[in-house]
N, CA, C and O atoms as a MOPAC input file, in Angstrom:
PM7 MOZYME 1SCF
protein

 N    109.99500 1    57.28500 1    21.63800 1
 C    110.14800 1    58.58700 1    22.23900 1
 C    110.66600 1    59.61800 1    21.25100 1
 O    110.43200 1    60.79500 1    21.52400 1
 N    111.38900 1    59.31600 1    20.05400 1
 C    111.36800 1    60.00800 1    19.35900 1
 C    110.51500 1    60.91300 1    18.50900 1
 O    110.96800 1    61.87800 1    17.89300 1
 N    108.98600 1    60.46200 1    18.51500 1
 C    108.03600 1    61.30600 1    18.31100 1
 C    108.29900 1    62.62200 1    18.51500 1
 O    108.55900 1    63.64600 1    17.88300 1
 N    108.07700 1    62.07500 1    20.06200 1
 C    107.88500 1    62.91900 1    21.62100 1
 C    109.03600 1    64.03500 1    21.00700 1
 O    108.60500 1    65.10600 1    20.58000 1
 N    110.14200 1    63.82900 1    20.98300 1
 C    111.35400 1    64.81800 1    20.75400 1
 C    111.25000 1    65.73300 1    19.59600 1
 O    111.75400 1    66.85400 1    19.52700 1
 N    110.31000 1    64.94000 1    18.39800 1
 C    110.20500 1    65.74800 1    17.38500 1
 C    108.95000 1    66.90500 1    17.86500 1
 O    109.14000 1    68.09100 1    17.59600 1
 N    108.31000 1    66.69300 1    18.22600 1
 C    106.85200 1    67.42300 1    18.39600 1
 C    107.07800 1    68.54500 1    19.35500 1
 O    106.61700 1    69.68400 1    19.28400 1
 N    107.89500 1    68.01700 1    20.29600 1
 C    108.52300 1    69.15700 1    21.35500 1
 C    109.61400 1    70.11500 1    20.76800 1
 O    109.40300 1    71.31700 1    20.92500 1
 N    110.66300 1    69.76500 1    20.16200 1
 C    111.03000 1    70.59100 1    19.17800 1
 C    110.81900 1    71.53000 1    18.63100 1
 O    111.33700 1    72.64700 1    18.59400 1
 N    109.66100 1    70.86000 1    17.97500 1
 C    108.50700 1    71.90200 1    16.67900 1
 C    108.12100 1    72.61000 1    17.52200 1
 O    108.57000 1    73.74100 1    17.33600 1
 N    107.19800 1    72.51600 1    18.80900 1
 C    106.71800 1    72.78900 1    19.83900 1
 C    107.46400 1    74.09800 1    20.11200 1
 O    106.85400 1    75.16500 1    20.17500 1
 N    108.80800 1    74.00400 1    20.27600 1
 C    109.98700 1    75.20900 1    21.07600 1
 C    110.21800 1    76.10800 1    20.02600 1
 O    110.43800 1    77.30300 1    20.22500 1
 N    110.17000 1    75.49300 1    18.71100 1
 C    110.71100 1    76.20900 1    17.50800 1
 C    109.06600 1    77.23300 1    17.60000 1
 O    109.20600 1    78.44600 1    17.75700 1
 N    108.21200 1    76.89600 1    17.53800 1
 C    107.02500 1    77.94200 1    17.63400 1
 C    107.23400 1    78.79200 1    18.74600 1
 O    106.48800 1    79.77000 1    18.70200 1
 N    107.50500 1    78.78200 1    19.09900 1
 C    107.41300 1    79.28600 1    20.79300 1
 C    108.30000 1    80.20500 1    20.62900 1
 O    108.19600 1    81.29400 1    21.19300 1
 N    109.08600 1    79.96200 1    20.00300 1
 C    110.75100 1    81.24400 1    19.77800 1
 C    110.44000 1    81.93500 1    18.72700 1
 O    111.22300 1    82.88000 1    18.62500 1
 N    109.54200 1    81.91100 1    17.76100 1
 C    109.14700 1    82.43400 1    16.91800 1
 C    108.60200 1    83.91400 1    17.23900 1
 O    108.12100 1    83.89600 1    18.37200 1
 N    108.49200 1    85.32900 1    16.58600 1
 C    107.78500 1    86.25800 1    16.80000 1
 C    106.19500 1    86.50100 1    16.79200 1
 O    105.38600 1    86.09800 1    15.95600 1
 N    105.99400 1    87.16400 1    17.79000 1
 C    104.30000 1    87.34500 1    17.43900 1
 C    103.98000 1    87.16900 1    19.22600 1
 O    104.51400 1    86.63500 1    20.19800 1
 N    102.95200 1    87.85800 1    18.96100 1
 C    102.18900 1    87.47000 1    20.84900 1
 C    102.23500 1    86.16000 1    21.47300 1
 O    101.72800 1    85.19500 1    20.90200 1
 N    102.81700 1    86.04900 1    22.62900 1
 C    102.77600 1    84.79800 1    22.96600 1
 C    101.35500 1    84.38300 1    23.03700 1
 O    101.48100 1    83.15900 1    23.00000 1
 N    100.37500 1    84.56400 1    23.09800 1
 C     99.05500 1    83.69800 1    23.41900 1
 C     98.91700 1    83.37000 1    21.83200 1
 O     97.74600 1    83.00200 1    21.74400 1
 N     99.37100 1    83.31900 1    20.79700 1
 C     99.47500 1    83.06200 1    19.20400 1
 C    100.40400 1    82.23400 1    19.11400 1
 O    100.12200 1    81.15700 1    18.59000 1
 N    101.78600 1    82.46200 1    19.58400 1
 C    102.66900 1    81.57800 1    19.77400 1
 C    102.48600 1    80.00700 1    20.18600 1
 O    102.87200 1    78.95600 1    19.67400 1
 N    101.56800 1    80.39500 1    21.57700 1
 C    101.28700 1    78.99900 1    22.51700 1
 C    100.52600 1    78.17700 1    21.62900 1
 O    100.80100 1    77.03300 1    21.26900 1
 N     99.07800 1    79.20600 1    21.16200 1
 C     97.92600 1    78.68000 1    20.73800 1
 C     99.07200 1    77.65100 1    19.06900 1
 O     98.97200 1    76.42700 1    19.16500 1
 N     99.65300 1    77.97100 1    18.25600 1
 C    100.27900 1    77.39800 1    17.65100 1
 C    100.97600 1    75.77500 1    17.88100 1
 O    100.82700 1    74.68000 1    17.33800 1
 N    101.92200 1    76.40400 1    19.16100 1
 C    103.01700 1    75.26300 1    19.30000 1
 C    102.12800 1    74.34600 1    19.96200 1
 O    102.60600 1    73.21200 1    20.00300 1
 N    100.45800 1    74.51000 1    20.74400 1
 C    100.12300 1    73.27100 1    21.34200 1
 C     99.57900 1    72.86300 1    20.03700 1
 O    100.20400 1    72.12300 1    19.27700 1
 N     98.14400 1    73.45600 1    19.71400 1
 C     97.35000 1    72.74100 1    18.30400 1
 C     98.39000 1    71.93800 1    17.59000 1
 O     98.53500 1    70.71500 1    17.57500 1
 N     99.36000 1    73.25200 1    16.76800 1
 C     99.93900 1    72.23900 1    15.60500 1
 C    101.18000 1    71.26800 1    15.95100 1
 O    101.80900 1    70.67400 1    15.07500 1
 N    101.50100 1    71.16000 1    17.54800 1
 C    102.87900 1    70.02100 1    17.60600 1
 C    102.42700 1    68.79300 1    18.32900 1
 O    102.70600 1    67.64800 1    17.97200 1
 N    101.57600 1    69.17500 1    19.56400 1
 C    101.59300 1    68.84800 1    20.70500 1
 C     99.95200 1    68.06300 1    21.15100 1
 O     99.65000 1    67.00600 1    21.70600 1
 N     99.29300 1    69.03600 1    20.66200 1
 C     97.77300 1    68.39300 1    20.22400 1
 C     97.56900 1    66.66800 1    20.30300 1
 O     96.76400 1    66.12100 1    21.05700 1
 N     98.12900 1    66.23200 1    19.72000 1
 C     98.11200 1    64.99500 1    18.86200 1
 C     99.09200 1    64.04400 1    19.66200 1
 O     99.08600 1    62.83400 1    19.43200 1
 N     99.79500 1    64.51400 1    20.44800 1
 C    100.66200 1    63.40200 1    21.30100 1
 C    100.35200 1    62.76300 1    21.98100 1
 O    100.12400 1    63.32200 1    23.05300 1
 N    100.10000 1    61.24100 1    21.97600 1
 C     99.77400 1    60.58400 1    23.39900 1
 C    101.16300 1    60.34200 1    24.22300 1
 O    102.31400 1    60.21700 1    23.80400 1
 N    100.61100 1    60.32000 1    25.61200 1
 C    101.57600 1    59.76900 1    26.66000 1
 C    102.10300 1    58.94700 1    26.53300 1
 O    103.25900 1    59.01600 1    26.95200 1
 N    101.75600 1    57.90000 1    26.02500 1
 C    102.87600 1    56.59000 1    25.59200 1
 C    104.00300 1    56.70400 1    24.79100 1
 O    104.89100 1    55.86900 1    24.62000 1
 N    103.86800 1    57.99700 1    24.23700 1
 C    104.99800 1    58.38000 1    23.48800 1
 C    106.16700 1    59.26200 1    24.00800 1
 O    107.08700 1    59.76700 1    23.36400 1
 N    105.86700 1    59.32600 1    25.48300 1
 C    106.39400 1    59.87900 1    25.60700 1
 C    107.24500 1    59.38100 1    27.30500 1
 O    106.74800 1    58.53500 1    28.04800 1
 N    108.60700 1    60.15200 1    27.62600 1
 C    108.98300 1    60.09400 1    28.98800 1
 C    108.34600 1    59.32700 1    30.25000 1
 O    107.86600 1    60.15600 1    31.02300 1
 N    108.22700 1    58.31700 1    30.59600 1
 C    107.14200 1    58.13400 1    32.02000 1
 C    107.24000 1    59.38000 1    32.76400 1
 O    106.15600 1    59.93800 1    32.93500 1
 N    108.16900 1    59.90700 1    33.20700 1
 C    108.36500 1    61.16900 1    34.24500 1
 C    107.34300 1    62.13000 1    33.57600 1
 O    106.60300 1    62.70600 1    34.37400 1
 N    107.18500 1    62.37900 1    32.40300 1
 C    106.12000 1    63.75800 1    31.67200 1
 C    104.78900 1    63.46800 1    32.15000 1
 O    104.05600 1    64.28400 1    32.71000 1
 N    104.43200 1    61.90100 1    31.82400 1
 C    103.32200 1    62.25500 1    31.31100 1
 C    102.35300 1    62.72600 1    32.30400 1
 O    101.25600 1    63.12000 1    31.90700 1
 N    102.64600 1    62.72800 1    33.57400 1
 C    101.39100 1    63.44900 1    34.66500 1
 C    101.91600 1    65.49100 1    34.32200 1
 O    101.18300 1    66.46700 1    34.48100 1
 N    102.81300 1    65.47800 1    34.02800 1
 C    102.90000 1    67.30400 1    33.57800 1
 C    102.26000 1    66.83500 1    32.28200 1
 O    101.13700 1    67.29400 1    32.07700 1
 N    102.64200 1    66.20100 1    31.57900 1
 C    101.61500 1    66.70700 1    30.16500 1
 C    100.47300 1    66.73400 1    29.95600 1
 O    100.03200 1    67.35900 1    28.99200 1
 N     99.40500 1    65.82400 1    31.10500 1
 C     98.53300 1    65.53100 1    31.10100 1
 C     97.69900 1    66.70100 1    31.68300 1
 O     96.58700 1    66.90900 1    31.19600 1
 N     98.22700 1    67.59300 1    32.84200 1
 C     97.80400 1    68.74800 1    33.64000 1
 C     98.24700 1    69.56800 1    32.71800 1
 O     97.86800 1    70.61400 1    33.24300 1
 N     98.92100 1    70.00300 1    31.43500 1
 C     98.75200 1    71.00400 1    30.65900 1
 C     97.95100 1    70.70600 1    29.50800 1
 O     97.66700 1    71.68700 1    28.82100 1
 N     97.50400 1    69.56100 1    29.11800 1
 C     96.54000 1    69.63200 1    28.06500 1
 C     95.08300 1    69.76400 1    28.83000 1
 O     94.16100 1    70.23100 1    28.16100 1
 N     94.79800 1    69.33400 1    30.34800 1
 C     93.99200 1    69.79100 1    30.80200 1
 C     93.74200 1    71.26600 1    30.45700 1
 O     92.82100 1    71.73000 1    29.78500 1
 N     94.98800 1    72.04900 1    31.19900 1
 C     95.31200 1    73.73100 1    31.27600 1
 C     94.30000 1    74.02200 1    29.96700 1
 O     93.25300 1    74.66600 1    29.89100 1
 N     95.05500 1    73.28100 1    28.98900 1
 C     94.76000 1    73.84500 1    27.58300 1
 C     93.29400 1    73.84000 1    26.91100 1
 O     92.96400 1    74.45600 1    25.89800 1
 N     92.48400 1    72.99400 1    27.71900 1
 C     91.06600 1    72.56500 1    27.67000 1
 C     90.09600 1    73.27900 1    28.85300 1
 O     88.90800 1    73.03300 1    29.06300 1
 N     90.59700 1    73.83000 1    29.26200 1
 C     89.76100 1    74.56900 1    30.82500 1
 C     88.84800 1    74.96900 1    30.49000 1
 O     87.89200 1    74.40600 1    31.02200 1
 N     88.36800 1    76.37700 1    29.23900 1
 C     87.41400 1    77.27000 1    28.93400 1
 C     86.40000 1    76.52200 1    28.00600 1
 O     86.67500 1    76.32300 1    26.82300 1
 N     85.47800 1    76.20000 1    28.44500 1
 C     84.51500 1    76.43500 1    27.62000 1
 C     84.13300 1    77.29400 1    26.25000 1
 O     83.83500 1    78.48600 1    26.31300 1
 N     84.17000 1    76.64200 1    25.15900 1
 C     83.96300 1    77.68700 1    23.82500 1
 C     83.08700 1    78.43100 1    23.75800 1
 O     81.97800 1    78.43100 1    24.29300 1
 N     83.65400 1    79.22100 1    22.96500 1
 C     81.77100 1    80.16200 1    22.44600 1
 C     81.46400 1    79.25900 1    20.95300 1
 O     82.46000 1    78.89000 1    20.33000 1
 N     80.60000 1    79.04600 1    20.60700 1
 C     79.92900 1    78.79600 1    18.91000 1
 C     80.79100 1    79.35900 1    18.44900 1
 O     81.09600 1    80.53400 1    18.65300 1
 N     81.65100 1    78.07400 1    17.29500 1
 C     82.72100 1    78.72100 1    16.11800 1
 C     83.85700 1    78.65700 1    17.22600 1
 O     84.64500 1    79.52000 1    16.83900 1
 N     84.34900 1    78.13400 1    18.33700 1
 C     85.63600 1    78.18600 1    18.35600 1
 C     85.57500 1    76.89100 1    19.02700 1
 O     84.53400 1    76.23900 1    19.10800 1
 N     86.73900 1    76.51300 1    19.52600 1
 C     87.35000 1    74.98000 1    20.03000 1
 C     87.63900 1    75.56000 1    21.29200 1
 O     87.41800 1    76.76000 1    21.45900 1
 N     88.02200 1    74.98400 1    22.03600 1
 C     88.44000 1    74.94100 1    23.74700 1
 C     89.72200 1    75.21300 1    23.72800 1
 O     89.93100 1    75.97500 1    24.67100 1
 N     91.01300 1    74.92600 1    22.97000 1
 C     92.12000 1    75.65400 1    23.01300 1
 C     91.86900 1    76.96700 1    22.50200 1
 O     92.38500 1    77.67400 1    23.36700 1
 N     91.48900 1    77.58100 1    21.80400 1
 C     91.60000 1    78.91700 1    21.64300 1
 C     90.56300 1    79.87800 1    22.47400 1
 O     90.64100 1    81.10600 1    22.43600 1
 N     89.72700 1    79.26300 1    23.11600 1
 C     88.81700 1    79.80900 1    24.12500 1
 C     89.52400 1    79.77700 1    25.42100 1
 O     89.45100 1    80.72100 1    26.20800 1
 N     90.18300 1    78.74300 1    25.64900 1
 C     91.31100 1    78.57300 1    27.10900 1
 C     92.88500 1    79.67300 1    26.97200 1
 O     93.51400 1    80.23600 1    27.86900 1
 N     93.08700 1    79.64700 1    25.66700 1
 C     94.12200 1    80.75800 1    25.53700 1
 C     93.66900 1    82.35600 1    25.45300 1
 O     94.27800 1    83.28100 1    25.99100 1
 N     92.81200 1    82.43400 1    24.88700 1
 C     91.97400 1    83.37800 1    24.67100 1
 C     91.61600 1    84.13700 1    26.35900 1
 O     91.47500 1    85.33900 1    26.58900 1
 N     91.55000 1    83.15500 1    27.20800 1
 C     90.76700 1    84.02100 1    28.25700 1
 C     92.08800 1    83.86600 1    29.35400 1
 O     91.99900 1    84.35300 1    30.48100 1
 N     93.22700 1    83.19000 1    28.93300 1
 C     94.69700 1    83.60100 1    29.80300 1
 C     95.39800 1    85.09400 1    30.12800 1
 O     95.53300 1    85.83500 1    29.15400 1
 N     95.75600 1    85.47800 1    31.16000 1
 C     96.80700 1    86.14500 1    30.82700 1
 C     97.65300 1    86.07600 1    30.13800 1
 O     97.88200 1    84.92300 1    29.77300 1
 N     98.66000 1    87.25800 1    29.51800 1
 C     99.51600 1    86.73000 1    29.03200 1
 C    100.63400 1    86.24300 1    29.88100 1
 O    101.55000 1    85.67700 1    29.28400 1
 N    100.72200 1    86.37200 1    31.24200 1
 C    101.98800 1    85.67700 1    32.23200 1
 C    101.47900 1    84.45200 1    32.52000 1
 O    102.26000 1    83.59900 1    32.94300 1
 N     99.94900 1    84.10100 1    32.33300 1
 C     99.38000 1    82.63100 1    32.42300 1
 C    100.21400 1    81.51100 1    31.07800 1
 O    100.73900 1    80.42200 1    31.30900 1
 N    100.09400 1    82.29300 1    29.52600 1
 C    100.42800 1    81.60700 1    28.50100 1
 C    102.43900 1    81.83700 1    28.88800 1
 O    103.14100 1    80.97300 1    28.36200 1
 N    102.97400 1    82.61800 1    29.49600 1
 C    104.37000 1    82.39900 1    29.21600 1
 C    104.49500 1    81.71300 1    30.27000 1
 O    105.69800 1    81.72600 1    30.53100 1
 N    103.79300 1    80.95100 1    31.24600 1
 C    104.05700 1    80.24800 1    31.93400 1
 C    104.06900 1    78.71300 1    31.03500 1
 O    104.89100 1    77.79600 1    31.02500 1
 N    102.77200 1    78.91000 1    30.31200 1
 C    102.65600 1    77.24300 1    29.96400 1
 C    104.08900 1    76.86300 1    28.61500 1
 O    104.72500 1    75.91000 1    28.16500 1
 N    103.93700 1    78.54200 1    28.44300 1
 C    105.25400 1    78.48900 1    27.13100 1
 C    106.63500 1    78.39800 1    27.82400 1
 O    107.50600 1    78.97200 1    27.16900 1
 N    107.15900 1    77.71300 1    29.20800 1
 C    107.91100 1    77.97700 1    29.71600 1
 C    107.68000 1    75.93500 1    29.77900 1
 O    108.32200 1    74.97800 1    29.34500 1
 N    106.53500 1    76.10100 1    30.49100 1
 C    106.39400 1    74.32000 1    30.91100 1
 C    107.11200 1    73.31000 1    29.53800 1
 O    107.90400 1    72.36800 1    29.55200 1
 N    106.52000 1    73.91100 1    28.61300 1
 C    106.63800 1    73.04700 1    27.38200 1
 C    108.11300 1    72.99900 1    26.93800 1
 O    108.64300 1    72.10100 1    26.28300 1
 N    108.73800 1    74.23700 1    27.45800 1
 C    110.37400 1    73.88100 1    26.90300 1
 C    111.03500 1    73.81000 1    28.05500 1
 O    112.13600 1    74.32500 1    28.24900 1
 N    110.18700 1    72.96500 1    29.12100 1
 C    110.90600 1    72.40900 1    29.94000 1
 C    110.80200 1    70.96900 1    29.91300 1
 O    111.59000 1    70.15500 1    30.39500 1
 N    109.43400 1    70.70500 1    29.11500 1
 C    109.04200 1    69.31400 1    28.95200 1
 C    109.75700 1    68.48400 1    27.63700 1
 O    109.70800 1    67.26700 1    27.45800 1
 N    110.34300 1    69.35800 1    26.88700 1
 C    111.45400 1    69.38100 1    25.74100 1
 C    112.50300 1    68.88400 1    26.28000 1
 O    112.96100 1    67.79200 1    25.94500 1
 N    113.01400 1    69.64600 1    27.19600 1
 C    114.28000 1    69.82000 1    28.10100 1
 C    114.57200 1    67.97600 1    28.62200 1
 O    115.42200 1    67.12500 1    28.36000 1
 N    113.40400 1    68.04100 1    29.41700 1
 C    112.99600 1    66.30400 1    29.47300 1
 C    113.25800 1    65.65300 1    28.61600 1
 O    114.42300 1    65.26400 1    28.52400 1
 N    112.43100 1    65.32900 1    27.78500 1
 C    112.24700 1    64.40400 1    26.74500 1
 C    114.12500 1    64.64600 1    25.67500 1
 O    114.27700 1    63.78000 1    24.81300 1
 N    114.94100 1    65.37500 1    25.75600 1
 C    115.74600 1    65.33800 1    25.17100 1
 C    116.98900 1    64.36200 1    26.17000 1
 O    117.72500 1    63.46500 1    25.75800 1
 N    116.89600 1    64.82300 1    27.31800 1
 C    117.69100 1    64.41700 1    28.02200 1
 C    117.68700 1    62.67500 1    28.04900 1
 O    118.63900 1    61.92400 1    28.25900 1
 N    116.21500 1    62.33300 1    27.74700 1
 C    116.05100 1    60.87200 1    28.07600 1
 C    116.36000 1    60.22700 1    26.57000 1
 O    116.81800 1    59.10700 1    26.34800 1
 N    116.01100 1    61.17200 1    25.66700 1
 C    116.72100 1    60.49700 1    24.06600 1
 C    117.83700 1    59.91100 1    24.08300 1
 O    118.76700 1    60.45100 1    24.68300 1
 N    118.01100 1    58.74100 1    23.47000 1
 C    119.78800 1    57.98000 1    23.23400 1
 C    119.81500 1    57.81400 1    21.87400 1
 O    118.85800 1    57.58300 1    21.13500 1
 N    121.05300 1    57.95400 1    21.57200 1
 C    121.15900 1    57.21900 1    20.09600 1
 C    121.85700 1    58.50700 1    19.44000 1
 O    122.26200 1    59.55500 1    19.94400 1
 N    121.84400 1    58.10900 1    18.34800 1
 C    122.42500 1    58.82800 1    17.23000 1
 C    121.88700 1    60.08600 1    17.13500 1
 O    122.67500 1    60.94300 1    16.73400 1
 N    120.42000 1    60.55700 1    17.46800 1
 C    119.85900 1    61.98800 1    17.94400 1
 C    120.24400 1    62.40600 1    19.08200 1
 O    119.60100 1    62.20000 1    20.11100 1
 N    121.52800 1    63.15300 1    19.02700 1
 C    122.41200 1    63.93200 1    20.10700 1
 C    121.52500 1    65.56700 1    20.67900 1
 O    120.97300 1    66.35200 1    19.90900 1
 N    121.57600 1    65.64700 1    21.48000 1
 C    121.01500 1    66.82100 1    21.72500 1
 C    121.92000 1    68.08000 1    21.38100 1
 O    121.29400 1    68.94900 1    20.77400 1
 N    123.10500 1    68.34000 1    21.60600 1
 C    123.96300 1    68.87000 1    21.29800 1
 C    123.61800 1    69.58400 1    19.85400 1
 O    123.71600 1    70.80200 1    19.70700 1
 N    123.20800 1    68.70300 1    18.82100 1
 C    122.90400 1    68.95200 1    17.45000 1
 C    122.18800 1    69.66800 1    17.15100 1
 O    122.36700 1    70.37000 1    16.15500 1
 N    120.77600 1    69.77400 1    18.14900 1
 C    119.41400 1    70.24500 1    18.05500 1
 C    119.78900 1    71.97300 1    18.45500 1
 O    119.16900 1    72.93000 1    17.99200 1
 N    120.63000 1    72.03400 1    19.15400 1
 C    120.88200 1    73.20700 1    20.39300 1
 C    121.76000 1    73.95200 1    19.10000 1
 O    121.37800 1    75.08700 1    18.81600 1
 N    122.61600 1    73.53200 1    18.50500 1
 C    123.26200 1    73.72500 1    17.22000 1
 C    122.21400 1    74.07100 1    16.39500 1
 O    121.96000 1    75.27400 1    16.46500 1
 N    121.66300 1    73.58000 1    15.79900 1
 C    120.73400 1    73.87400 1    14.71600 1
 C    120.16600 1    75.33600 1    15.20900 1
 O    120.42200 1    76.44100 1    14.73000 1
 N    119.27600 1    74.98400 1    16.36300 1
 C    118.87800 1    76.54100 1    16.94500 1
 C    119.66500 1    77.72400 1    16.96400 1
 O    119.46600 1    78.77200 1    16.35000 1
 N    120.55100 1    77.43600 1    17.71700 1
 C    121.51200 1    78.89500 1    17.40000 1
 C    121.77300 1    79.54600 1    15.71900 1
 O    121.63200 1    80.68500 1    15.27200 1
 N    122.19500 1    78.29000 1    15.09400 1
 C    122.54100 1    78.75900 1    13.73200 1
 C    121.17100 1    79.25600 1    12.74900 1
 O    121.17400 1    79.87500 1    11.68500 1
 N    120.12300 1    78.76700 1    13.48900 1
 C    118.71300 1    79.09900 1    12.62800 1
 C    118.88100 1    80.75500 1    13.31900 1
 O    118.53800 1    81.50300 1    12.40300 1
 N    119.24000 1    81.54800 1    14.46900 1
 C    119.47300 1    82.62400 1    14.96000 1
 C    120.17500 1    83.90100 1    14.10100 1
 O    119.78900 1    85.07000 1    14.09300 1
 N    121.36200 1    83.29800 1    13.35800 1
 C    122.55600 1    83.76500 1    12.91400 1
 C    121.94500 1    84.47200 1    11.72100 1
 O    122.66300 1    85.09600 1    10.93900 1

């Protein structure tokens, strides 16, 4: 599950980043989240993760693009701050269920001070 924690992370760290959220999203899914299977992750997630990589696959491309940027592409933008809301809630998850020596506390630390 530690994957899972890193990718969601990266995932949130894009997401807080500046720039349009439908650039933002299109980012934190392709480059964190893309690539995750369910086994890596929470049992409780994986039916939400599975209905947002659907989300993320809905549109049909045009020639020259992929289905995530054709599915973000044709969102609102209160459609993409919704899914940019799901994902750092699905973070939120996956941290809570982490044990061990990766404290969450730390992560929440790091963020603020990356702020400062």
């Amino acid at each position: 599950m530690f994957i899972a924690w890193e990718k969601f992370h990266s995932a949130t760290v894009a997401l807080a980043r500046s720039g349009p959220i439908k650039q933002r999203l299109f980012n934190a899914y392709v480059n964190h989240l893309a690539t995750l299977d369910a086994e890596q992750m929470p049992r409780e997630l994986r039916e939400d993760f599975g209905g947002l990589t659907r989300a993320m696959h809905a549109v049909r491309p045009l020639p020259g693009e992929d289905a995530v940027r054709a599915t973000i592409r044709k969102m609102s933008d209160g459609d993409a701050n919704r899914h940019a809301v799901q994902i750092v809630n699905m973070f939120c998850t996956v941290a809570r269920s982490q044990s061990g020596p990766r404290a969450v506390p730390s992560a929440v630390v790091q963020l603020y001070a990356a702020e400062g």
